[in-house]
PyMOL Python script that loads the backbone (N, CA, C, O; Angstrom):
from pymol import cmd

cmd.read_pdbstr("""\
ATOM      1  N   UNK A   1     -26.526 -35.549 -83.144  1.00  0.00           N
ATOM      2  CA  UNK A   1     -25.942 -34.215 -83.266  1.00  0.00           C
ATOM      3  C   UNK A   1     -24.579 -34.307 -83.944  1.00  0.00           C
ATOM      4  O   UNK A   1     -23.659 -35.023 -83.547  1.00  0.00           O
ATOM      5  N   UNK A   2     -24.549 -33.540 -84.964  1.00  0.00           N
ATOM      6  CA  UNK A   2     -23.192 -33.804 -85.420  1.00  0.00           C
ATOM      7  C   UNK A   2     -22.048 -32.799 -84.772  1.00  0.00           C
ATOM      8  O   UNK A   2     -22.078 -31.653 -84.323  1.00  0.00           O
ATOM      9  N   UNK A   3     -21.067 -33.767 -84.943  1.00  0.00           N
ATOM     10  CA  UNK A   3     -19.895 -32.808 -84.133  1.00  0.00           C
ATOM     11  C   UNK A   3     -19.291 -31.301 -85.544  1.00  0.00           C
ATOM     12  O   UNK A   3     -19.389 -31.369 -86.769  1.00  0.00           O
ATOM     13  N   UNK A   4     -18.905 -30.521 -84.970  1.00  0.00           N
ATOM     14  CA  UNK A   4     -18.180 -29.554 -85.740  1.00  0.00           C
ATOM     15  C   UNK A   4     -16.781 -29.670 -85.877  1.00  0.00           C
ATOM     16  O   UNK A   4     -16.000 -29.173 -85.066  1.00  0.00           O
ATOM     17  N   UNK A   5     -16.506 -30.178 -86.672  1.00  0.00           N
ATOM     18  CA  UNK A   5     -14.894 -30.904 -87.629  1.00  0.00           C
ATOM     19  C   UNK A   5     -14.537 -29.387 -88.387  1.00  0.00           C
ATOM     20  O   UNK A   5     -15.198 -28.558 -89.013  1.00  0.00           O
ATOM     21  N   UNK A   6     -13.418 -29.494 -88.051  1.00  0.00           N
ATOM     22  CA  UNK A   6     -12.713 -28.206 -89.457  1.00  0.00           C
ATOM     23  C   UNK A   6     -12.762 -28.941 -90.437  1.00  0.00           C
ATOM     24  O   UNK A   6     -12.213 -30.043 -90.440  1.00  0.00           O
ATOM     25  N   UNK A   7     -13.564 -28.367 -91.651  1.00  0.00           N
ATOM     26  CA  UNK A   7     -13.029 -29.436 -93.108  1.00  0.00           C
ATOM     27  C   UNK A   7     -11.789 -29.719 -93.416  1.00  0.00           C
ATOM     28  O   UNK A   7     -10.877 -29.066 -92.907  1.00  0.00           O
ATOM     29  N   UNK A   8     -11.577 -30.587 -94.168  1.00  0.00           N
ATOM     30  CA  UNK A   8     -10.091 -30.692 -95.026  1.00  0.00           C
ATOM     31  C   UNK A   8      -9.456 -29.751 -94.904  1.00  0.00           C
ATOM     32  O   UNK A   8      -8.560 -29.632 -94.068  1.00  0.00           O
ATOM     33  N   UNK A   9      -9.881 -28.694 -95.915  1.00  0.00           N
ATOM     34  CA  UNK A   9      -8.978 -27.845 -96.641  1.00  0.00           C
ATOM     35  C   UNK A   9      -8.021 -27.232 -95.442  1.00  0.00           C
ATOM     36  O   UNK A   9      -6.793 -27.269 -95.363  1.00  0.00           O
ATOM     37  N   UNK A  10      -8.823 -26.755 -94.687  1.00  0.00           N
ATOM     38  CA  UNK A  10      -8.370 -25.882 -93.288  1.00  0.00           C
ATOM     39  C   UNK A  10      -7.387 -26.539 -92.736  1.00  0.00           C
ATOM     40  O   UNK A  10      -6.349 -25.887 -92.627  1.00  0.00           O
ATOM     41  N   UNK A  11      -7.358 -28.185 -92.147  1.00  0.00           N
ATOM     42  CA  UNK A  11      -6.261 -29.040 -91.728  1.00  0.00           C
ATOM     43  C   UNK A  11      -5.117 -28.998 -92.745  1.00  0.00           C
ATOM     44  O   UNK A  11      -3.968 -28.803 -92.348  1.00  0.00           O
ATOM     45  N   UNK A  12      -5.451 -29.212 -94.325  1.00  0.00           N
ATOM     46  CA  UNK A  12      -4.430 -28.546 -95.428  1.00  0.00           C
ATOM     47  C   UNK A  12      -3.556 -27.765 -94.950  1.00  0.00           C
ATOM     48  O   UNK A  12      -2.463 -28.030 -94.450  1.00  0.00           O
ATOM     49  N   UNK A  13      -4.281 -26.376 -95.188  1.00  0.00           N
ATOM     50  CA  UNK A  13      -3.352 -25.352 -94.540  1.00  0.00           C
ATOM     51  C   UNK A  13      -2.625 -25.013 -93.374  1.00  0.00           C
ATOM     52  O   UNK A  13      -1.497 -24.524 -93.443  1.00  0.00           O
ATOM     53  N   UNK A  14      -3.214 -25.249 -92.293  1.00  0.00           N
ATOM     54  CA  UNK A  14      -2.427 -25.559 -91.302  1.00  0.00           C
ATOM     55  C   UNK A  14      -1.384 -26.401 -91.030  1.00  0.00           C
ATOM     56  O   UNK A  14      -0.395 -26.394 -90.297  1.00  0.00           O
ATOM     57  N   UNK A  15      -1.960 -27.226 -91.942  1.00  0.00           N
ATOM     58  CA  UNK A  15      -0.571 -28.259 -92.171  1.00  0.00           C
ATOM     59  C   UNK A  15       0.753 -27.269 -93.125  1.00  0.00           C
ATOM     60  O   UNK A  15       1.739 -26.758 -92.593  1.00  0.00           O
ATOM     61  N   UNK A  16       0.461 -27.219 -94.385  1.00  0.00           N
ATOM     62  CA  UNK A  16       1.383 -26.254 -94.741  1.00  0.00           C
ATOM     63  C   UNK A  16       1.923 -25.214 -94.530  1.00  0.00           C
ATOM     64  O   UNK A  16       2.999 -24.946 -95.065  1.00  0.00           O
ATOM     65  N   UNK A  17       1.024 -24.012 -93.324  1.00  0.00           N
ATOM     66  CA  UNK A  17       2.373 -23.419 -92.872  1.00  0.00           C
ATOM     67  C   UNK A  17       2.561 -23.643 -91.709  1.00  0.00           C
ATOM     68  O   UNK A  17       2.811 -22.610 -91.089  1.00  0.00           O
ATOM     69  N   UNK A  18       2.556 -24.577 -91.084  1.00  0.00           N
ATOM     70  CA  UNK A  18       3.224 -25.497 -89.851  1.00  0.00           C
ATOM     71  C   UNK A  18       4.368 -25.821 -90.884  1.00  0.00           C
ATOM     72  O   UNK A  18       5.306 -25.079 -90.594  1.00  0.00           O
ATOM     73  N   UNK A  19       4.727 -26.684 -92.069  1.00  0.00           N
ATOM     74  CA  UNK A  19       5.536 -27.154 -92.951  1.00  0.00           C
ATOM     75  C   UNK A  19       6.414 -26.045 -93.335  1.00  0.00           C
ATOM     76  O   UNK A  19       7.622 -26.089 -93.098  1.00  0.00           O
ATOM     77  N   UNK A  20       5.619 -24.640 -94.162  1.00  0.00           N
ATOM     78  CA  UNK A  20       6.615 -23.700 -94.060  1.00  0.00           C
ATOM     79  C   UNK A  20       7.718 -22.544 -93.429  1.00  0.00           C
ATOM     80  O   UNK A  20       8.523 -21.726 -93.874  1.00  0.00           O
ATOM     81  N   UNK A  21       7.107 -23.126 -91.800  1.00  0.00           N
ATOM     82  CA  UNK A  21       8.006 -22.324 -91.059  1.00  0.00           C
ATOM     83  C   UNK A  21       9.044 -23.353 -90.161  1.00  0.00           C
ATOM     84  O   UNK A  21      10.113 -22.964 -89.692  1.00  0.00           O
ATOM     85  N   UNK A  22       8.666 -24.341 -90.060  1.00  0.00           N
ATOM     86  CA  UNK A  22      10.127 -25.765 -89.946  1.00  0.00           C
ATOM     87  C   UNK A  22      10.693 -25.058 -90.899  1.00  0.00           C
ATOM     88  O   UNK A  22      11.262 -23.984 -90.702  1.00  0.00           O
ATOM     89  N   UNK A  23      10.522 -25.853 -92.450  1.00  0.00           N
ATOM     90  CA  UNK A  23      11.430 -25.882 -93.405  1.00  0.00           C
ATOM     91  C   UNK A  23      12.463 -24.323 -93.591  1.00  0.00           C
ATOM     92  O   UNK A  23      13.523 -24.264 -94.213  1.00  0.00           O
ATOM     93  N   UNK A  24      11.752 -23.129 -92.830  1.00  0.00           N
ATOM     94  CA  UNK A  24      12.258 -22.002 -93.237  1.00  0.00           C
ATOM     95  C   UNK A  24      13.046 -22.217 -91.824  1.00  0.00           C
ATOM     96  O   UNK A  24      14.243 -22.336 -92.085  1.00  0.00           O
ATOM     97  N   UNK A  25      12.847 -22.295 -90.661  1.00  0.00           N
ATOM     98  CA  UNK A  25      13.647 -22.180 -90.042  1.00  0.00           C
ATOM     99  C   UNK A  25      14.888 -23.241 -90.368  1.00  0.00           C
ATOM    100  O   UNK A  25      15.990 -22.717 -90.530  1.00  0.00           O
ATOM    101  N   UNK A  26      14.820 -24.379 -90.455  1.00  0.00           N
ATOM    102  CA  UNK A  26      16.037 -25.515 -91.248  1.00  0.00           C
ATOM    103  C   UNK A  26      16.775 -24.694 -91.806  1.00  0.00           C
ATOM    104  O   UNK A  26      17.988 -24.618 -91.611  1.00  0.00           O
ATOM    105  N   UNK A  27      15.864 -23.705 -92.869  1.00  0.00           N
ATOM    106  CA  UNK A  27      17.194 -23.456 -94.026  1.00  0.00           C
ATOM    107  C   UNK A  27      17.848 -22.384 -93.132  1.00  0.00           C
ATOM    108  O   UNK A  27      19.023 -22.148 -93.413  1.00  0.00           O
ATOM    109  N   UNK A  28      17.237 -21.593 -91.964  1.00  0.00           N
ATOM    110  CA  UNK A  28      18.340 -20.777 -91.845  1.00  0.00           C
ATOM    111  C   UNK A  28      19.295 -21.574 -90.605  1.00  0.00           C
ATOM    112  O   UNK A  28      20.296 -20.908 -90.338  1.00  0.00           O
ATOM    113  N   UNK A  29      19.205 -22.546 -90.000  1.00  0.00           N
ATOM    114  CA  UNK A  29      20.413 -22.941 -89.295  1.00  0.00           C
ATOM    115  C   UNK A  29      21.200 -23.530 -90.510  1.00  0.00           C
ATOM    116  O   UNK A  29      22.365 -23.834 -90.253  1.00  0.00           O
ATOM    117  N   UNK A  30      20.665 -23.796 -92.088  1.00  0.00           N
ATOM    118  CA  UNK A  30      22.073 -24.722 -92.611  1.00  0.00           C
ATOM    119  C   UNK A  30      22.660 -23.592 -92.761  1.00  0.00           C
ATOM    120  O   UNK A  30      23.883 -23.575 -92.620  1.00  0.00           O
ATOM    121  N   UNK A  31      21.871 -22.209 -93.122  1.00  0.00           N
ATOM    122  CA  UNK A  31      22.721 -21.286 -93.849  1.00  0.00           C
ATOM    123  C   UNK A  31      23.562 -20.424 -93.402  1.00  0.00           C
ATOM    124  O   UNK A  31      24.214 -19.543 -93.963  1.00  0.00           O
ATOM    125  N   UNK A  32      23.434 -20.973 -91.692  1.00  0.00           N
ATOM    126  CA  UNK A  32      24.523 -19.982 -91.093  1.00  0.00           C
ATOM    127  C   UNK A  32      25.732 -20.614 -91.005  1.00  0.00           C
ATOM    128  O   UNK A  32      26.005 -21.804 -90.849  1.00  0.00           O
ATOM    129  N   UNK A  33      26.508 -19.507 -91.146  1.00  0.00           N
ATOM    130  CA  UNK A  33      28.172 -20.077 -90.948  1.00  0.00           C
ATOM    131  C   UNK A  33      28.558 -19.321 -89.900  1.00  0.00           C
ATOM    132  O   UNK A  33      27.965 -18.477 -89.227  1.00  0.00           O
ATOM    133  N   UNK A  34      30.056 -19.927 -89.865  1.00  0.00           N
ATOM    134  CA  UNK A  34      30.514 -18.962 -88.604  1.00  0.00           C
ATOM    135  C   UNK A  34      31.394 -18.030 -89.353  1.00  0.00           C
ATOM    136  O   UNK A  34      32.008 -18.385 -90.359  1.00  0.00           O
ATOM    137  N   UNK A  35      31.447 -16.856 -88.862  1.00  0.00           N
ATOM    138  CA  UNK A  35      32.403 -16.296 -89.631  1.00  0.00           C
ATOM    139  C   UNK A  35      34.348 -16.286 -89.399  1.00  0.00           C
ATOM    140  O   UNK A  35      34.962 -16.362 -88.335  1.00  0.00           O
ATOM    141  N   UNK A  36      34.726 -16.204 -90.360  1.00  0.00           N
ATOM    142  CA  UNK A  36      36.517 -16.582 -90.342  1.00  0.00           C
ATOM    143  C   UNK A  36      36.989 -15.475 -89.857  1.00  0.00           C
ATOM    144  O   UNK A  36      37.242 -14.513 -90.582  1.00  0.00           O
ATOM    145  N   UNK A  37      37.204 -15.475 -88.280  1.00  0.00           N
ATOM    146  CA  UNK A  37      37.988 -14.534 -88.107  1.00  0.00           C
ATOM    147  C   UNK A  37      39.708 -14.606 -87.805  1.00  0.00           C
ATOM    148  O   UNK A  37      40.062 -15.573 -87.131  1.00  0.00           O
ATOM    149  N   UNK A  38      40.791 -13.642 -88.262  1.00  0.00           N
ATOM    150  CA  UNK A  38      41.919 -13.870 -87.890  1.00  0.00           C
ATOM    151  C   UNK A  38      41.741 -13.604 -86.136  1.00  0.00           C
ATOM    152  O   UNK A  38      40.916 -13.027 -85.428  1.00  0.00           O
ATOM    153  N   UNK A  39      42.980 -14.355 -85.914  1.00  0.00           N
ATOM    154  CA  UNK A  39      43.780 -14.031 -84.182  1.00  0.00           C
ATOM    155  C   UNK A  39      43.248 -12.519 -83.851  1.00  0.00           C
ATOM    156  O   UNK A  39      42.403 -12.248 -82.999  1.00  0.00           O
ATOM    157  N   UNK A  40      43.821 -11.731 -84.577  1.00  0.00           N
ATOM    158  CA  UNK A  40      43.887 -10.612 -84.524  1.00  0.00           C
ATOM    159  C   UNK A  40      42.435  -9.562 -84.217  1.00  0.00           C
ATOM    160  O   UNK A  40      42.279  -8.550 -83.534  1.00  0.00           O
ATOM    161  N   UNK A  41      41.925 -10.016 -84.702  1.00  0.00           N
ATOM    162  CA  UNK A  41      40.309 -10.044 -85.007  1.00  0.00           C
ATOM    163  C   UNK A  41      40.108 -10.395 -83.421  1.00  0.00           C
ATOM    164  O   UNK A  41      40.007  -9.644 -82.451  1.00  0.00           O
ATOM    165  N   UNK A  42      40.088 -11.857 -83.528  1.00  0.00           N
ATOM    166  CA  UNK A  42      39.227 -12.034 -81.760  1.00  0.00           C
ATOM    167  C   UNK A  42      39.680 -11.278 -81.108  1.00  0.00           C
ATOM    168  O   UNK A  42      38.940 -10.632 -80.365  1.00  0.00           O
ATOM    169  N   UNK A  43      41.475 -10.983 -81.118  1.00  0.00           N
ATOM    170  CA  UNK A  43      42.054 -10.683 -79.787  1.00  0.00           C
ATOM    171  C   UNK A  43      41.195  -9.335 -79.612  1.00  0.00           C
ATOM    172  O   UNK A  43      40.664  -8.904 -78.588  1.00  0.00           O
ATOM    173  N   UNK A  44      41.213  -8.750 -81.014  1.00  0.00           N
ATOM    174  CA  UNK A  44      40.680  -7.236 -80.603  1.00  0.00           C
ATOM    175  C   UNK A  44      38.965  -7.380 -79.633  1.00  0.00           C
ATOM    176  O   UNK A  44      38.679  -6.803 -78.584  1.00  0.00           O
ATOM    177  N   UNK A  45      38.162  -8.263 -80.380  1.00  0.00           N
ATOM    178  CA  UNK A  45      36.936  -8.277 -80.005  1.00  0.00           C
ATOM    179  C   UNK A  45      37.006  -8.492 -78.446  1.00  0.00           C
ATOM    180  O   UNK A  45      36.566  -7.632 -77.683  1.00  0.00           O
ATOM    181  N   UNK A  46      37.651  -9.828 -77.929  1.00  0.00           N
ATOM    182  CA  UNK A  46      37.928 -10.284 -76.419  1.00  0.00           C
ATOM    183  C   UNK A  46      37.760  -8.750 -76.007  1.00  0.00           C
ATOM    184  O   UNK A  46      36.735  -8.265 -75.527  1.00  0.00           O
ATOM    185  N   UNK A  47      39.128  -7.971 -76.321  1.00  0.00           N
ATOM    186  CA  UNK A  47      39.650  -6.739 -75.546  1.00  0.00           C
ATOM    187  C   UNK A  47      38.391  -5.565 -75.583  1.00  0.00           C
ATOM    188  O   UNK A  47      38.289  -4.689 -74.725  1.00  0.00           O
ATOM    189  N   UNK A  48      37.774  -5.669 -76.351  1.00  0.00           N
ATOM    190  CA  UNK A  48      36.461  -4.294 -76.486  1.00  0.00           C
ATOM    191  C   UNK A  48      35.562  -5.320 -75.655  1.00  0.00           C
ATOM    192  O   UNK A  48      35.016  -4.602 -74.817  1.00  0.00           O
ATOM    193  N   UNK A  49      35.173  -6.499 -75.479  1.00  0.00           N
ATOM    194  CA  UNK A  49      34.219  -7.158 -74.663  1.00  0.00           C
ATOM    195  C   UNK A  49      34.641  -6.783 -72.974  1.00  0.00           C
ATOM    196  O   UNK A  49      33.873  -6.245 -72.177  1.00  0.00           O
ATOM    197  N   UNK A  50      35.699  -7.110 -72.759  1.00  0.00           N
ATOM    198  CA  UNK A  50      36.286  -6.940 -71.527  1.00  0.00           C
ATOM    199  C   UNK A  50      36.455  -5.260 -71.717  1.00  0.00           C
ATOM    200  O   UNK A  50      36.167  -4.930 -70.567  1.00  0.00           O
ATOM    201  N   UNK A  51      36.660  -4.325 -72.237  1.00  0.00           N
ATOM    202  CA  UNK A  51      36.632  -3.027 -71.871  1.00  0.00           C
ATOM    203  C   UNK A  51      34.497  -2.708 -71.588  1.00  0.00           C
ATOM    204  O   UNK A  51      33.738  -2.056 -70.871  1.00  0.00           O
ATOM    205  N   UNK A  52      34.474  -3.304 -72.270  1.00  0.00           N
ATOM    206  CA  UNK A  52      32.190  -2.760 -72.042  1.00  0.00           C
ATOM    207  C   UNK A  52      31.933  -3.595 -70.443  1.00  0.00           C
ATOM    208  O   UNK A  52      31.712  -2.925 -69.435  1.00  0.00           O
ATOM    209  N   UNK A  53      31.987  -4.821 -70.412  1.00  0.00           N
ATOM    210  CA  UNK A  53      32.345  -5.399 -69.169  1.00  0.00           C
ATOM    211  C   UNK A  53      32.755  -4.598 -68.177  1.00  0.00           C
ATOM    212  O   UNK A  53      31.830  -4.230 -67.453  1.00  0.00           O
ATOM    213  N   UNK A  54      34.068  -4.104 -67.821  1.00  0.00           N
ATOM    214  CA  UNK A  54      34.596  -3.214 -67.123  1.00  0.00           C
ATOM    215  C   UNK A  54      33.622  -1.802 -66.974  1.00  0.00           C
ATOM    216  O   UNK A  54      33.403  -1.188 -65.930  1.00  0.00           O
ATOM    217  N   UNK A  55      33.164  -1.519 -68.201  1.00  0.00           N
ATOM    218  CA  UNK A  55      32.445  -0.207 -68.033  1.00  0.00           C
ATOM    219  C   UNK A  55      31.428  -0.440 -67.847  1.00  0.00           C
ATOM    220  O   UNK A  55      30.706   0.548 -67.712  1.00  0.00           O
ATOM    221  N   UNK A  56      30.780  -1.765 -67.732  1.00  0.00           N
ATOM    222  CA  UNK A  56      29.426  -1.692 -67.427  1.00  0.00           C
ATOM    223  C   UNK A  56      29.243  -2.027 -65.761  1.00  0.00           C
ATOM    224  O   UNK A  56      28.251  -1.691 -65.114  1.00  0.00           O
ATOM    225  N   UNK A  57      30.502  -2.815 -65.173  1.00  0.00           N
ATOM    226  CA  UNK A  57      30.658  -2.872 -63.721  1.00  0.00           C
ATOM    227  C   UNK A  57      30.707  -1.636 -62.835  1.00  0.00           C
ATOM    228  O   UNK A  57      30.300  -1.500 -61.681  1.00  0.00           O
ATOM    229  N   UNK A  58      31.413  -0.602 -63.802  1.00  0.00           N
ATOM    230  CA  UNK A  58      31.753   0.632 -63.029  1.00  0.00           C
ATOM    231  C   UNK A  58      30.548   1.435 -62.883  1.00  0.00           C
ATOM    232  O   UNK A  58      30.383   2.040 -61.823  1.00  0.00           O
ATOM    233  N   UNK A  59      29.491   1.536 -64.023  1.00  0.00           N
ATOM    234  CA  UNK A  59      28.288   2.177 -63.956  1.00  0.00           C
ATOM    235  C   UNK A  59      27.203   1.841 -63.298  1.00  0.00           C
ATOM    236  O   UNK A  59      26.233   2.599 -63.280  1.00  0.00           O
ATOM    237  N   UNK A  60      27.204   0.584 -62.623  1.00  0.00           N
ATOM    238  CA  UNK A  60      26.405  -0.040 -61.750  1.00  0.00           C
ATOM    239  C   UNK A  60      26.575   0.701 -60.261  1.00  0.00           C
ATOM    240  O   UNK A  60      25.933   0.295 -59.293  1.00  0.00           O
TER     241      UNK A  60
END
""", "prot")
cmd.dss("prot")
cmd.show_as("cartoon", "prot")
cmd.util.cbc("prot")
cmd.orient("prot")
């Protein structure tokens, strides 16, 4: 009785987009950066994080 094998081609492809979604995910961790923020910048962000924080304690 012969066994039922996926042909080639099929292992092919599976192989290649197994290959193209690594390689796509790779490129997007090289392609992230962090972004340059001034002092000024965080301090503000910290302060709106800690104001939603605060407002999200109070609405609980």
């Amino acid at each position: 009785m012969r066994e039922n094998n996926m042909p080639w081609y099929a292992w092919l492809i599976i192989v290649l987009a197994l290959g193209s979604i690594v390689g796509g995910l790779l490129l997007l961790r090289d392609s992230a950066k962090k972004l340059p923020l001034s002092e000024e910048q965080l301090k503000r962000i910290h302060e709106r994080n800690a104001e939603l924080d605060a407002q999200e304690a109070k609405d609980r």
